[in-house]
C-alpha positions as a printed Julia matrix, in Angstrom:
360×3 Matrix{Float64}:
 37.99  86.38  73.14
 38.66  88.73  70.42
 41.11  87.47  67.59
 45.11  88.1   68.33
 46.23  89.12  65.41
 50.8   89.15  65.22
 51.66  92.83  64.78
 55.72  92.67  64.85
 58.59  90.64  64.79
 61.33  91.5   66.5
 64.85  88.9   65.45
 67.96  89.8   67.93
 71.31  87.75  68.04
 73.64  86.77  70.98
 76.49  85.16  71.95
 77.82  82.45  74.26
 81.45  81.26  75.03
 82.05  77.68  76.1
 83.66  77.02  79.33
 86.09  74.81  77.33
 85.93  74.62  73.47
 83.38  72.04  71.86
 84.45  69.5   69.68
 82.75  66.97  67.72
 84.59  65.02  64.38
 83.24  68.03  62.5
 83.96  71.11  64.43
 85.63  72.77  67.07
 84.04  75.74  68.43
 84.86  78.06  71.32
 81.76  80.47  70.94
 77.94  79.58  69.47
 75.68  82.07  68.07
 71.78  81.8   68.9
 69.03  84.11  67.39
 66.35  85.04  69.07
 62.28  85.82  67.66
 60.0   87.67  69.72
 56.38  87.47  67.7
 54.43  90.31  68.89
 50.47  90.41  69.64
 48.48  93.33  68.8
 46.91  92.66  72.34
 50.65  93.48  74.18
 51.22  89.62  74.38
 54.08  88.25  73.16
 56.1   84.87  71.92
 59.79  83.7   72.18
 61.96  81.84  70.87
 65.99  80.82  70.85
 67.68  78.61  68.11
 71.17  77.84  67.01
 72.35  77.13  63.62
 75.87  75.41  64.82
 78.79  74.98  62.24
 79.11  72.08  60.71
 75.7   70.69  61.11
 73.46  73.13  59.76
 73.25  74.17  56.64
 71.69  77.49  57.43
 73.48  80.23  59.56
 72.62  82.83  61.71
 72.61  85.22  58.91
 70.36  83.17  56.31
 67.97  82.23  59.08
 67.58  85.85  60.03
 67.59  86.64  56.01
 64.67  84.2   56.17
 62.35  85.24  58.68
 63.02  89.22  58.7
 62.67  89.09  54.61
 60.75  86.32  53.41
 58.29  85.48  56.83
 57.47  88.77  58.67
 55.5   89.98  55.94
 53.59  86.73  55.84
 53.35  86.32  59.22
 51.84  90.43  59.96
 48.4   90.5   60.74
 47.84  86.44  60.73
 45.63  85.44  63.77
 47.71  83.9   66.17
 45.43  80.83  67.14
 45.48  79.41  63.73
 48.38  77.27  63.73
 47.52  75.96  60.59
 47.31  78.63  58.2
 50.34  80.06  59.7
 52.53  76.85  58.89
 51.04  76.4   55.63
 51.78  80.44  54.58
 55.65  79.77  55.8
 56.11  76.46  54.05
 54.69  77.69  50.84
 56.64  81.2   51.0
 60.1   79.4   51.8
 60.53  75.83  51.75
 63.79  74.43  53.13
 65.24  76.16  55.79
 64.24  74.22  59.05
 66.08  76.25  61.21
 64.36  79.45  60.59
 60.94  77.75  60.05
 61.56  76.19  63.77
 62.29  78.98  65.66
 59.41  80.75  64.18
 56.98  78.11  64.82
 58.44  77.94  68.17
 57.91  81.17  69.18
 54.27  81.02  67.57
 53.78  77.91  70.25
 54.97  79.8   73.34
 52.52  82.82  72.05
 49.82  80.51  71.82
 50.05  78.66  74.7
 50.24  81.71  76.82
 47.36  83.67  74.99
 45.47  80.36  75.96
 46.88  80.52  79.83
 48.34  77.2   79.41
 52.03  76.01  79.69
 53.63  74.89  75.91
 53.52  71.42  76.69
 49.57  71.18  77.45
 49.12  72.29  73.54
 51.49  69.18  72.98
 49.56  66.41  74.58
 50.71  67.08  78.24
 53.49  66.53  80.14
 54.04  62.7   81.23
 56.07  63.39  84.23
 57.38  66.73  86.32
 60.99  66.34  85.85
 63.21  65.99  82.62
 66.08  63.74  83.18
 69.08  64.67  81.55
 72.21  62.82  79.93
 75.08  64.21  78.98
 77.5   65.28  76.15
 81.32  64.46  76.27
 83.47  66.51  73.89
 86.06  65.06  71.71
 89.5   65.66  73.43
 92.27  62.96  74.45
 91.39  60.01  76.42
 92.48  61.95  79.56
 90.29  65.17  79.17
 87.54  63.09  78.06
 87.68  61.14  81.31
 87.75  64.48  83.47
 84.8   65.35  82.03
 82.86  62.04  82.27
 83.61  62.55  86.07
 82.61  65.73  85.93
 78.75  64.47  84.51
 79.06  61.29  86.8
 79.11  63.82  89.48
 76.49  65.61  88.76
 73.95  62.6   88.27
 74.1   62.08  84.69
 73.92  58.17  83.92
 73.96  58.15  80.01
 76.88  59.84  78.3
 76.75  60.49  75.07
 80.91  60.16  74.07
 82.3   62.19  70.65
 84.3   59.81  68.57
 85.9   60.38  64.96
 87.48  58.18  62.33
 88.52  55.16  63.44
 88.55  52.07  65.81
 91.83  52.63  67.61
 90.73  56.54  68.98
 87.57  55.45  69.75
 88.77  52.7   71.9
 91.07  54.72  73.65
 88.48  57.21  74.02
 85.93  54.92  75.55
 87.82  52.85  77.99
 89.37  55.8   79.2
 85.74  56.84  80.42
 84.91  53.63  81.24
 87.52  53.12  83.67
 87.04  56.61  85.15
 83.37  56.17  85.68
 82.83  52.64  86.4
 79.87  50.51  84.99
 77.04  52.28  86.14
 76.6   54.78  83.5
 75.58  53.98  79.68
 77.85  55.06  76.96
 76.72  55.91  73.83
 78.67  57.03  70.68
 78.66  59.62  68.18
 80.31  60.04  65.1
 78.76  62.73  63.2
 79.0   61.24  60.28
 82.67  60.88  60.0
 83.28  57.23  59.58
 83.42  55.08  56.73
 81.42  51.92  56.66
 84.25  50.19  57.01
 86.01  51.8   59.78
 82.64  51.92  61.92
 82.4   48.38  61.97
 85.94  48.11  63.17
 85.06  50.28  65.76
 81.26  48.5   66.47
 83.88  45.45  67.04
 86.88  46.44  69.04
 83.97  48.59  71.6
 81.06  45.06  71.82
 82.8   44.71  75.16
 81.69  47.88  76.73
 77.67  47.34  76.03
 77.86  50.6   74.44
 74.12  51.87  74.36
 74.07  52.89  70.58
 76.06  54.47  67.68
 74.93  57.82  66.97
 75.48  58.91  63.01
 78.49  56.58  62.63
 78.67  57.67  58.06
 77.67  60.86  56.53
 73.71  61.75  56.44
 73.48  60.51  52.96
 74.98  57.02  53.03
 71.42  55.2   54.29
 72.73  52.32  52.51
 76.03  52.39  54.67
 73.78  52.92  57.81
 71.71  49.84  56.87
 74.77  47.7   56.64
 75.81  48.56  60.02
 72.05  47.58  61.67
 72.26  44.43  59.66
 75.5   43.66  61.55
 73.65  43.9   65.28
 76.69  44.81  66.92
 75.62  47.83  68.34
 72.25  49.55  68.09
 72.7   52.68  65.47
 70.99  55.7   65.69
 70.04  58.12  62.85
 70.67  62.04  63.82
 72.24  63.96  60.67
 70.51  61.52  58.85
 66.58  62.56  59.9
 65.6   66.4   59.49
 61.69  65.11  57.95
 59.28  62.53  57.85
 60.33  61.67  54.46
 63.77  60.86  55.45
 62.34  58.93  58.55
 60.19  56.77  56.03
 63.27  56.24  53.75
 65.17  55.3   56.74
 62.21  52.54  57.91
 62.02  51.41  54.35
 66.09  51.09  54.06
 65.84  49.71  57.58
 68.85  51.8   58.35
 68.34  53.04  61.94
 67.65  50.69  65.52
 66.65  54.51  66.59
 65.98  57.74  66.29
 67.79  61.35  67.59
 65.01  64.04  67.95
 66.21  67.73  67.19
 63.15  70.34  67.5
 66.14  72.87  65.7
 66.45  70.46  62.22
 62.92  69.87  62.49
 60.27  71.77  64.64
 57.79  70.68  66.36
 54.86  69.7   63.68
 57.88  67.75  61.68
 59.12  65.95  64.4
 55.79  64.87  65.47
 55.2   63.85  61.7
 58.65  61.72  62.53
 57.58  59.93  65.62
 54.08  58.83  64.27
 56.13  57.22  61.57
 58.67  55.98  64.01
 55.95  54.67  66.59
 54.34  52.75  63.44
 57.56  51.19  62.87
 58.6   49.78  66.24
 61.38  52.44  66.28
 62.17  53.87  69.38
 63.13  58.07  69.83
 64.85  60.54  72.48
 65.12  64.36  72.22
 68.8   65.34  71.34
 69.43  69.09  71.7
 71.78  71.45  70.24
 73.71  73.4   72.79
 71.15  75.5   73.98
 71.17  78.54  76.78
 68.86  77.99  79.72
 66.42  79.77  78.04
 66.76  77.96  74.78
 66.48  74.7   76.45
 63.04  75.47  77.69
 61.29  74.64  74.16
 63.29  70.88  74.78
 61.97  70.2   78.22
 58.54  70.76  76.99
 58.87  68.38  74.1
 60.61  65.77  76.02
 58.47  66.07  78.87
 55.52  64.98  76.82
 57.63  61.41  75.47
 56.69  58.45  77.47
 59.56  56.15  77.21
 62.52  58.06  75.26
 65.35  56.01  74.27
 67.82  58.24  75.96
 67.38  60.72  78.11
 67.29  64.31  76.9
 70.68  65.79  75.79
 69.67  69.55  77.1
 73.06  70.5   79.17
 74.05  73.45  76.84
 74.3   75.45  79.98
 76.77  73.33  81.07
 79.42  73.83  79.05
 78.58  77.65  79.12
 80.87  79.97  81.04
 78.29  82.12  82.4
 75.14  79.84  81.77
 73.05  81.9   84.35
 70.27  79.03  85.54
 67.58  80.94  87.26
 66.7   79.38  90.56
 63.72  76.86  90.6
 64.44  75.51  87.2
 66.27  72.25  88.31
 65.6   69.15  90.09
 66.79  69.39  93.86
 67.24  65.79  94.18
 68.48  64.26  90.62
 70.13  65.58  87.55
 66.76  66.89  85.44
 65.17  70.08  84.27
 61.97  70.87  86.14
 59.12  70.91  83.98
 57.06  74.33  84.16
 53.53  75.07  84.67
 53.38  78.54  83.95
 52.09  79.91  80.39
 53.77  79.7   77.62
 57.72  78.09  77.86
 57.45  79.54  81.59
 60.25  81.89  81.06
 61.75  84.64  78.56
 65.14  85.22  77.44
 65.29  87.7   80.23
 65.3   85.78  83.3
């Protein structure tokens, strides 16, 4: 096999409107931007891509990721072989550090172009897939008690039995927020909570206390990414299991995060932190007895096909995988084949590369 060498890179934008808007305690959003990297062999083949930078948890955009990659990484990147992984991460990280959203999106687009110059799906040059089906969970948007309720039944409908609930602030919201759900969907379903960073140490364990009755699963980013300290505090009370998201973009922050003993677990985002990172982050997690699921970030169908992979390779995740972007997508355009006939999950695919293109 002669030596694939990458002859272009071709960066495109698009854009999606929610069915509804999306809130969280740091944005509200009625459209999301994705861009899009197709990494060209000099052979014909070709690798893709899809990654978000959403408002208000990135601190990249759109613009500065393509900036990044069109500027700084395509004339890196030109003429590298395409099998050698390594020299290709090591050239990015050393011409731009930082910027994990435009490194990721590269590097996943160099995986897909890989796997199918090798004939194999993505997830075989991961370890292999554990099991054929992704189960999903799903991703309630902050709104009043009422509309949040609708929406849980809406996901209880479909299959989903872990909801991952927006909260902001403080106790009293929260509560109303959660036994709203709870009442509307009954017992069967785990409810987990996330702040996004928006509480205060303080108020969080107000809300850890008024909630203990409702065996919530876990507390997702209850303080702001930088208070570990405030983070710790909240494990050492062992209300309810807290889970580090805005907190963990690299294995250094995972280590500080075991050291501080600041997190009961760990949100996986392949958009803050790629795929070698986030591998870097469970080996440190798995050493520590910390367990990990694979969040997402809105994705198109498309988009979400880098996700299943990864999650299909994780033996026991501590959630199920939060890829239902095209959910809350007006016209989210799901080709046939890709879901589970019988339960709320992706199907995993065995076709080269992601086993589809932003065309389909």
């Amino acid at each position: 096999m002669m030596p694939v060498r990458i002859a272009a890179i071709h960066v495109t934008q698009t854009t999606r409107r929610f069915l509804k808007p999306f809130r969280n305690a740091k944005v509200h959003m009625e459209t999301l931007d994705y861009l899009r990297v197709d990494l060209c062999g000099d052979d014909g083949s070709h690798g893709h891509a899809e990654m978000t930078a959403m408002p208000g948890y990135s601190s990249e955009t759109i613009a500065s990721m393509r900036t990044a990659i069109e500027v700084h990484f395509a004339p890196v990147l030109l003429q590298m072989e395409a099998l050698k992984e390594n020299d290709i991460i090591q050239a990015l990280r050393q011409t731009l550090p930082g910027n994990p959203y435009a490194h990721s999106v590269v590097e996943l687009a160099l995986l897909d172009l890989r796997a199918r110059l090798l004939g194999a799906p993505a997830h075989a040059l991961l370890g292999g897939a554990t099991r054929n089906e992704v189960p999903l969970g799903a991703i309630v948007t902050l709104d009043t008690p009422a509309a949040m309720a609708e929406e849980a039944r809406y996901w209880h409908a479909l299959g989903a039995r872990t909801l991952q609930v927006k909260v902001a602030l403080d106790a009293q919201s929260s509560l109303a927020r959660v036994d709203a759900i709870h009442q509307a969907i009954g017992s069967d379903t785990v409810i987990a909570i996330d702040g996004n960073g928006s509480f205060q140490v303080v108020t969080a364990l107000q809300t850890m206390k008024v909630l203990e009755r409702y065996n919530v699963g876990f507390f997702e980013q209850p303080v702001p990414a930088w208070d570990i300290q405030g983070m710790a505090t909240l494990c050492r009370a062992g209300l309810i299991p807290i889970v580090a998201d805005e907190s963990l973009f690299t294995a250094h922050d995972a280590l500080r995060i075991v050291q501080e003993r600041a997190a009961d677990g760990f949100n996986l985002k392949l958009a803050k932190s790629g795929i070698r990172e986030t591998q870097r982050i469970m080996a440190i997690a798995d050493a520590a007895g910390i367990p990990y699921g694979l969040g997402a970030m809105l994705e198109t169908p498309f988009g979400s096909l880098a996700g299943i992979h990864f999650a299909a390779t994780l033996r026991q995740p501590l959630f199920p995988a939060e890829l239902v972007g095209p959910w809350k997508m007006r016209d989210p355009r799901i080709p046939d084949g890709w879901l589970s006939q019988d339960d709320f999950a992706w199907k995993v695919p065995s076709s080269p590369g992601w086993g589809g293109t932003p065309e389909d």
